[in-house]
N, C-alpha and C positions, 0 to 999 in steps of 0.2 A: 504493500500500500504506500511505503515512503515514495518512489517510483510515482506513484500516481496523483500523489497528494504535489510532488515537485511540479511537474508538468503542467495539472490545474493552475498552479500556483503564478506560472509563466504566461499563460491565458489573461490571466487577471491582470495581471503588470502591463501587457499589450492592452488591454480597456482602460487600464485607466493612464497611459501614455496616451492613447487614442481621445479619450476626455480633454486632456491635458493640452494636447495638440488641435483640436478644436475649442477651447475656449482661449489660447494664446490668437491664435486665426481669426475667431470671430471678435476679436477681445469683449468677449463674454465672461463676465465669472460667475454668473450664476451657479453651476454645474462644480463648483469647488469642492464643496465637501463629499462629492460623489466622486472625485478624482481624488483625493483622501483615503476616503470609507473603502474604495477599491484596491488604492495600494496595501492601505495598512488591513483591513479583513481578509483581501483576497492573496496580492501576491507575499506580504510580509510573514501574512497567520498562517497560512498556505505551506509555505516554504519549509517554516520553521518546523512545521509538525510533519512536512513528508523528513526531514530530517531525521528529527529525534524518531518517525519509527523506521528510518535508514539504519540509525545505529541501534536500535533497541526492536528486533524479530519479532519478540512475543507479542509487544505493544501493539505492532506495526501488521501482525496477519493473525489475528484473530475476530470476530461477531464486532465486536465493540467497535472494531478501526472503519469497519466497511460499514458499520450502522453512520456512524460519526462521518465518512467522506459523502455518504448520501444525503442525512439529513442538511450537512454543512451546506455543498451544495446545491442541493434544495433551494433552501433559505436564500442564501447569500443571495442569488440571482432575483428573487422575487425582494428582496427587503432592499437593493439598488434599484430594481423598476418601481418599488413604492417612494423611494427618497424621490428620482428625479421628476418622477410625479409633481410628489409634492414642491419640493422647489422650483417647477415651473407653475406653479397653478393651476395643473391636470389632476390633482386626487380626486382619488373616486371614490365612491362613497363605499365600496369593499373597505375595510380596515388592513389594507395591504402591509403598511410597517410594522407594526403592531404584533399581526399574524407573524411575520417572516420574521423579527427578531425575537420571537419567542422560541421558535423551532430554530434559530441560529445559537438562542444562551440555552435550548435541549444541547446540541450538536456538542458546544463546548462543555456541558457538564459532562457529556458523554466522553470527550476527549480528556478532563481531567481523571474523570473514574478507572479509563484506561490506563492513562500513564501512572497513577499510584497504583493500581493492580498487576501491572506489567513490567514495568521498570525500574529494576533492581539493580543494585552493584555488583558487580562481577565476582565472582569467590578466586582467591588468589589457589596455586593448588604450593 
């Protein structure tokens, strides 16, 4: 799953360069905290976690990680179409942010519960 979680991770960084790069263009800022929320939820949180389950097996391919890359996932995409929504003045009357960053702090409890379950220090022999 580190593998997969890297790659996502990279996805994300190209979206939100791609933000970044369109509101330097339009010299727009509205769209900022969505070129933020992207870097640091997607490619930064992303990253870090295909990492630690790079170096950490158990963490990284058991129920927990692949619950955790989906829900993440999930979320993430829907709780950014809910921000630009709203910071352009399109929200809809679904409770899009709301919904997607509850199922995003699921994802993350899920990825804490894993890394204290999983990630242990090595036994020297």
């Amino acid at each position: 799953m580190g593998v997969r979680f890297i790659k996502t991770a990279v996805v994300y960084f190209v979206v939100s360069i791609a933000v970044l790069t369109y509101m330097t263009l339009a010299g727009d800022q509205t769209a900022g905290p969505l070129s933020i929320i992207t870097a640091v939820l997607g490619w930064c949180s992303l990253a870090l976690t295909g990492i630690i389950y790079h170096f950490f097996p158990k963490a990284g391919e058991n129920k927990l990680a692949h619950l955790h890359f989906w829900l993440y996932n999930t979320s993430l995409p829907l709780f950014l179409t809910g921000l630009l929504l709203e910071l352009t003045d399109m929200s809809m009357v679904f409770p899009l942010v709301p919904v997607s960053v509850t199922l995003l702090s699921v994802a993350i409890f899920v990825f804490i519960y894993n890394v204290f379950l999983h990630v242990k220090k090595r036994r020297r022999l």
